[in-house]
Residue, then its C-alpha position, 0 to 999 in steps of 0.5 A: x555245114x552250108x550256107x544257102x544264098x539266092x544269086x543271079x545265074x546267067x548262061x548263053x541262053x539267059x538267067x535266072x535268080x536261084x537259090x545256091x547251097x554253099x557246100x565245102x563237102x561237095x567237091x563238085x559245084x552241080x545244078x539240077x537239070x530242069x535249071x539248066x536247060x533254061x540258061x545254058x547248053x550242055x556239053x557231055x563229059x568224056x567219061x560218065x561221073x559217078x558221083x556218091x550222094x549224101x547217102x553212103x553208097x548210093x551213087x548218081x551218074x552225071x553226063x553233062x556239065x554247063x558252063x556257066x557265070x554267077x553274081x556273089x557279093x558285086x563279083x562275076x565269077x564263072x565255073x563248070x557245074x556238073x549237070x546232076x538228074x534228080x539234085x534236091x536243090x537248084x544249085x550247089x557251090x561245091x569246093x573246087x568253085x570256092x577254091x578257084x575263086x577263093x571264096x571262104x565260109x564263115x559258119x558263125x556269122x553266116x557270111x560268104x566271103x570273097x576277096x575281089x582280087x581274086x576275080x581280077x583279069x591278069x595279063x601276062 
């Protein structure tokens, strides 16, 4: 299941309002390269992803990620995006962003849920 939301995406080159998927499948949180090259630089992963598309079998091979910042529900959270050629969507917000910042999908309601603790700076 996915909820769709337009947010404010901002790198060390600039920012953008792009059209974010929600997606609890993906593990990963990706951005399509042309989006990218526009807000931030990208770095090049150790080791080349494979990473299998919604169709079974078929695999795409991401290169690169970006770190970059987004703007949900008056919350600046960041994350590393996989850089994916040929993504049909601008920006998707897989699980390991939703986990790290603890942001939850209410289905019924369409809602994204945050919880502001979670992006509090604690000092040890």
């Amino acid at each position: 299941m996915l909820i769709e939301r337009d947010l404010i995406f901002r790198g060390s080159k600039g920012k953008s309002e792009l059209h974010a998927l929600f997606d609890c499948g993906a593990t990963f949180s990706c951005i399509r390269h042309d989006i990218v090259e526009k807000l931030a630089p990208t770095d090049p992963l150790v080791e080349v992803l494979p990473m299998e598309t919604a169709s079974e079998g078929n695999f795409v091979h991401v290169e690169n990620k970006a770190l970059l910042e987004f703007f949900l529900n008056g919350l600046r959270l960041s994350d590393e995006f996989m850089v994916v050629p040929h993504l049909s969507e601008e920006v998707l917000i897989g699980a390991t962003t939703m986990q790290k910042w603890r942001i939850k999908l209410d289905f019924e309601t369409d809602e994204v849920i945050t919880d502001p603790r979670a992006a509090k700076l604690k000092l040890l």
